[in-house]
N, C-alpha and C positions, 0 to 999 in steps of 0.2 A: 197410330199407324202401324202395319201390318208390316214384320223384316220379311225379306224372301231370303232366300234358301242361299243365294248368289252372297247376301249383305253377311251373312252369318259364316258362309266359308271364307270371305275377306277377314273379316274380324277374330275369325282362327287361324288365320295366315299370319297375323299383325301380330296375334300372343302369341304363337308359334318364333316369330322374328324375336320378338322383344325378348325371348324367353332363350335364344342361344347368340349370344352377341361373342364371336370369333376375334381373334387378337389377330386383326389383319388391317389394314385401312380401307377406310369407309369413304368414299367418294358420293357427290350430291344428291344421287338417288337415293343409294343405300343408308345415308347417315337421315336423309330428312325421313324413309318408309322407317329405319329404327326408331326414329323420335312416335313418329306415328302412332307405333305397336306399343310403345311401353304406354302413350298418354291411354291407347284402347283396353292396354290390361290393367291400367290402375288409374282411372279416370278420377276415383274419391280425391286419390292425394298428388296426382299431377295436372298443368296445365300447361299445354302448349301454343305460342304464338312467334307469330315473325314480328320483328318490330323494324323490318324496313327491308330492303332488298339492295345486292350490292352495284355496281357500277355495270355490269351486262344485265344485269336484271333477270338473270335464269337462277341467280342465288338468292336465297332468303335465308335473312339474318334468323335463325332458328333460335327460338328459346323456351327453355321447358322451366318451368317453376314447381317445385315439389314444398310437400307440405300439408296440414289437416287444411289450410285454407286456402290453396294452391289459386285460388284464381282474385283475388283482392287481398289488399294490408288490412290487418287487424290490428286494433289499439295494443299496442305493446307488446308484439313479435314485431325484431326486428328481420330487415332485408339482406339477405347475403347474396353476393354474385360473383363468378367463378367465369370468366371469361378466354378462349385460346385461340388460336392460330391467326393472329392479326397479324402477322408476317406469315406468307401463306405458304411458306418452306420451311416453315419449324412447326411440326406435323405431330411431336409425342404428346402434347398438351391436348389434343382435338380427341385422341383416340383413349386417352386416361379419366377423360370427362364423361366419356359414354361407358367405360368401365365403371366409374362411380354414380354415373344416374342407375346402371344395374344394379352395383351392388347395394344403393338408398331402399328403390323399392321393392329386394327382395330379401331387405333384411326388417324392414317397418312390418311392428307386430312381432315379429320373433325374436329381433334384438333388443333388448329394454333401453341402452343408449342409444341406437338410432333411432329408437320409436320417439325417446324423449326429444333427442336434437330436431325433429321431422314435425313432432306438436309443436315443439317451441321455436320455433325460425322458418321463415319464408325464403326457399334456398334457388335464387334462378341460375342457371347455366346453357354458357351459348357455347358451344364446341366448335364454332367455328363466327369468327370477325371477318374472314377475307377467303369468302369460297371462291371466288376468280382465281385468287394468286393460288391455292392449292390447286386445283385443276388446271393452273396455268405449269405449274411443277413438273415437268414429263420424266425428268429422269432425278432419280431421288439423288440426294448427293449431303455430305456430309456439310459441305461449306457454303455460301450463298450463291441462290440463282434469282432471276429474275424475278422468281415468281414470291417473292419476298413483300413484293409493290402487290399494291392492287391493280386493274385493268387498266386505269387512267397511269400507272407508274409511280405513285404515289406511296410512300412511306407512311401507315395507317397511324405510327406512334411519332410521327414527329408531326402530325396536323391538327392537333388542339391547341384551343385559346392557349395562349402562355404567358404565366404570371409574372415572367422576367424579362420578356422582350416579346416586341411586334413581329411574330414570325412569317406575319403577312402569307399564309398558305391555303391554298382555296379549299377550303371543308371538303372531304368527300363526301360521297353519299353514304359509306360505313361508318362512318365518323360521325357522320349528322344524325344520322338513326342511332346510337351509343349517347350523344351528348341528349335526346332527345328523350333517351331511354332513364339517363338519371334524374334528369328534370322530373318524370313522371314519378317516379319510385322513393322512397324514404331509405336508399343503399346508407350502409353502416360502416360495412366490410362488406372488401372485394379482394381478388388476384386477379392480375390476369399472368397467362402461363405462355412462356415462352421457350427457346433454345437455343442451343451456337456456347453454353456455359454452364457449372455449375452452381447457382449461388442464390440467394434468397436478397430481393436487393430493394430498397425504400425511398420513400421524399426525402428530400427533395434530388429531382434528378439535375435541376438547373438552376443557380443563385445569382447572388451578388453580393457585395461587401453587409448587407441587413442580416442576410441568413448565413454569415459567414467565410464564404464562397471562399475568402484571399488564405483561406488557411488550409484549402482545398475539403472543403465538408461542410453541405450545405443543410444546416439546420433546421428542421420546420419547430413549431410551439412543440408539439408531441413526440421528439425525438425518441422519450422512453420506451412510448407506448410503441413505436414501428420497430426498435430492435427488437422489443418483446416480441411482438408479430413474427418478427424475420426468424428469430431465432428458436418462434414457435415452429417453423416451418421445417426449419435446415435440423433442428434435434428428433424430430421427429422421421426425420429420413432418413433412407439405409445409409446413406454415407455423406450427403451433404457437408453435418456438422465438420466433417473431418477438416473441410475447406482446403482441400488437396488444390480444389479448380480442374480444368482439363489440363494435359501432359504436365502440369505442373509450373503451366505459364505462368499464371496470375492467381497467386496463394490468395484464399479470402477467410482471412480466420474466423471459426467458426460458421464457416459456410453463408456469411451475410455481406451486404456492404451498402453503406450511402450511396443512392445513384448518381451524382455528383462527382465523389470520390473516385469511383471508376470509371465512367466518362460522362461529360456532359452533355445534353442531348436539349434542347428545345423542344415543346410542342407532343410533350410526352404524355401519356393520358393515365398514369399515376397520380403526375402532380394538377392535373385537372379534375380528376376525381376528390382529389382532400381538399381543394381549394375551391373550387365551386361546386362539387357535389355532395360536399361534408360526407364525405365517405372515403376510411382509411383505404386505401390500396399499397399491397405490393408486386413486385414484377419477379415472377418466379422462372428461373434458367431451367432447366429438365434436364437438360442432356447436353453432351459434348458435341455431338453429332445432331445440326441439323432435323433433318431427315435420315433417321437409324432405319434397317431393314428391320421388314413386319415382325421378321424372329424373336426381336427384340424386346416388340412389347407387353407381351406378358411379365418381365423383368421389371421394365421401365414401373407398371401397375400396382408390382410388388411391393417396389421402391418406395414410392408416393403414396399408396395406399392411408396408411395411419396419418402422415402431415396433411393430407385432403384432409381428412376428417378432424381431427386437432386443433386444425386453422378455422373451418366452419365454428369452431364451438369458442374461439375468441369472439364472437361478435357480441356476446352476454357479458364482455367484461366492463366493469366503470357500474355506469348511472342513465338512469331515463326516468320521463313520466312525461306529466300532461301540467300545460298552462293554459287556466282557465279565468273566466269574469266573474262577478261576482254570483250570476245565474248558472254559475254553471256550464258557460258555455265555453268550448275550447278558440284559443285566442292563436289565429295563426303568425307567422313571423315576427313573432317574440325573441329577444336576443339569449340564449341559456346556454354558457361559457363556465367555465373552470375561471377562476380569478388565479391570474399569474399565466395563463396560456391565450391568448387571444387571437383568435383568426382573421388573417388580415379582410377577409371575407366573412362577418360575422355570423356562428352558425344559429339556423333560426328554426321556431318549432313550423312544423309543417301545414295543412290543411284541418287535420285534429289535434293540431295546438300541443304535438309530440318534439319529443326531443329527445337525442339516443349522443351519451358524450361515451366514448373510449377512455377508461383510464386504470392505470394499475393501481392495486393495492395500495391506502393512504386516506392520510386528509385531505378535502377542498373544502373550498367555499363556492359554492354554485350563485352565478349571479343573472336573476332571471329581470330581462329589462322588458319594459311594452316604452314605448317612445310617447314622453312628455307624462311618463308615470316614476315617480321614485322607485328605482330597482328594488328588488327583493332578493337577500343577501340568506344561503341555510348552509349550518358548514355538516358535512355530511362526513361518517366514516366506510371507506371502501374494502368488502373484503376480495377474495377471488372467490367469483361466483359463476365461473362457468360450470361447475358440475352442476351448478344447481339449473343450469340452460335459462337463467335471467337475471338481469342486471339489477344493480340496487333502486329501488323504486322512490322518486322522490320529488310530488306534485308541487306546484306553485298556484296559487288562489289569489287572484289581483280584486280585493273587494269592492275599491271605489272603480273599479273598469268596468265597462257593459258596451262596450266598443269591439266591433273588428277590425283590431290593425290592421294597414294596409299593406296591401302586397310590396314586397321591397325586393328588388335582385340585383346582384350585385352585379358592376360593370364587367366588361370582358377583356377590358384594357391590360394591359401589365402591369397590375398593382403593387407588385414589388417595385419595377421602376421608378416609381410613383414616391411610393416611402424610401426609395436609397434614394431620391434627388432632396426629398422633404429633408432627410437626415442631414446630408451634404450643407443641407445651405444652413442648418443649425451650428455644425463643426465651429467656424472661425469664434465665433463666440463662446464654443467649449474650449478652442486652444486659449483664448483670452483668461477666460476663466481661472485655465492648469495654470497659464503663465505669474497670473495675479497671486493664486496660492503659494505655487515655489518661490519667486520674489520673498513673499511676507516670511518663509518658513527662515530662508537666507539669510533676510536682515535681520529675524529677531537673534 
């Protein structure tokens, strides 16, 4: 088909945009014709989609995915995602996102490390979760306004399933496009990026006496792996690590902290991400201020700069591969676990029979199960392989299998409640137990 003359000055107008992105904030026209122009001037290795629209329906959940294969997963690239402004008055995470989609695709091919990280990782970014509550924001302000909520009034971070209590709250519709969105995708690693703090903060946001809770620090299986993450994040920043905090309220040494630990939150969508999206997240603070004036953000970009980048390139750390039948053929929802870390939510290979574990430097024992097959047991050594942009490769081959497991998901109930009642009712017979032992230690 023939472009006319009209389609070609568009399309000069779009690289012309894509091509001077100003350190000012971008509102729904301007941030979706940005997204537009970079996917029109680098169409090989970006792809852009909405994956739902928010509560007015004038916004759409924007998401650009970069990458050599920017529009489908590939057998072993994993998925990264970089999500901001789901409190739609904490505005410097929306605007650092679109700094960083620039500076991906105008440094791929010139930079030998982002070329690498860009081949090796499938990297999506939504700049914005709650375009209602941003455009609801009229007067920018350090501290919280309304426009925090999305349309319906809704707090976007307290309305996910939650693994410690029935938080009984009606799905939005930004929420239901995000939980709909990891369902689809093979996510590894994620942030989503916030404000109002400075700190780098991880799972579990919300416990019980299982995960610790009464000691105020709510544990998940992979606590090493998220301060590693956290602390990838905050060292990497111009001052994070210092853990100064804002005016010096609430010190967080080395710029990190248990979500939990600092306040409990239900219904948060960190701990719904590692819990039923087997994908690590953390919730990243930017700024002390809300909503800082636009002067600001050229600063804010400087700051962050290297930790964006830093953090993407954790997602290569640990072990992956593929669990296959005896043909050959990849076996989906297969159990492939670290032995000694086990998710209460068992993580499972996906549609090509992949499976991506986060783990630091060390020994395991990887235990790859098909259900009513003898697991298979390989103790792997781990090194740190993120420069190398992939994780340790290490298949499973189920020979007497020629079966496709069947689709298994896991309830949405509060599974932790579930196991602190399980444990509860086992107690009386572990105090029995203590008491039986101290007696016999007494009289002998």
């Amino acid at each position: 088909s023939s472009v006319s003359f009209q389609d070609v000055l568009a399309i000069l107008c779009l690289v012309s945009l894509a091509a001077a992105l100003d350190f000012k904030y971008h509102h729904a026209e301007e941030l979706e014709a940005y997204l537009k122009g970079v996917h029109a001037a680098y169409p090989a290795i970006t792809h852009l989609h909405s994956i739902g629209r928010s509560v007015e329906g004038r916004g759409d959940l924007w998401v650009l995915v970069l990458g050599r294969f920017p529009t489908h997963h590939k057998i072993g690239i994993p998925e990264f995602k970089y999500v901001a402004n789901m409190h739609g008055d904490e505005t410097v995470g929306r605007e650092i996102l679109l700094h960083l989609i620039d500076f991906l695709v105008t440094s791929y091919r010139r930079d030998p490390i982002i070329t690498r990280l860009l081949n090796n990782t499938r990297i999506h970014i939504m700049p914005t979760m709650n375009p209602d509550g941003f455009e609801a924001t009229k007067v920018p302000d350090c501290y919280y306004t309304q426009g925090r909520y999305n349309k319906n009034g809704e707090d976007l971070n307290r309305n996910f399933p939650d693994a410690f209590e029935n938080n009984n709250v009606s799905i939005q519709p930004e929420t239901q496009a995000v939980m709909n969105w990891i369902k689809n995708e093979t996510f590894v690693l994620s942030a989503n990026l916030h404000g109002g703090a400075l700190v780098a903060s991880y799972t579990f946001d919300n416990g019980n006496s299982v995960t610790g809770s009464l000691k105020g620090y709510s544990r998940s299986p992979d606590d090493d792996v998220f301060i590693h993450l956290a602390k990838t994040y905050s060292f990497n920043h111009a001052i994070m690590y210092k853990g100064t905090g804002c005016d010096n309220r609430q010190p967080f040494p080395e710029g990190i902290t248990n979500g939990y630990s600092w306040y409990q939150l239900e219904g948060g969508m960190q701990d719904y991400n590692y819990v039923w999206g087997q994908c690590f997240e953390i919730t990243l603070e930017l700024s002390c201020c809300k909503y800082p004036p636009a002067d600001q953000l050229e600063k804010f970009w400087r700051d962050n700069k290297v930790a964006l980048i830093e953090y993407i390139k954790q997602v290569h750390l640990g072990v992956k591969g593929q669990v296959t039948d005896k043909n050959g053929n990849p076996i989906p929802n297969a159990i492939v676990e670290a032995k000694g870390r086990p998710h209460i939510c068992p993580y499972r290979t996906n549609e090509q029979g992949e499976y991506f574990l986060l783990l630091l430097p060390g020994t395991y024992v990887i235990n790859a199960t098909v259900p009513g097959f003898k697991p298979m047991l390989k103790t792997v050594e781990i090194h740190d392989s993120t420069g190398n942009f992939s994780a340790l490769k290490q298949d499973f081959s189920f020979s007497e299998v020629s079966i496709r497991s069947r689709a298994a998901s896991c309830p949405k109930t509060p599974l932790y409640q579930e196991l602190e009642q399980a444990s509860a009712a086992v107690k009386p017979t572990l105090h029995v137990l203590v008491l039986t032992t101290v007696m016999l230690v007494i009289f002998k």
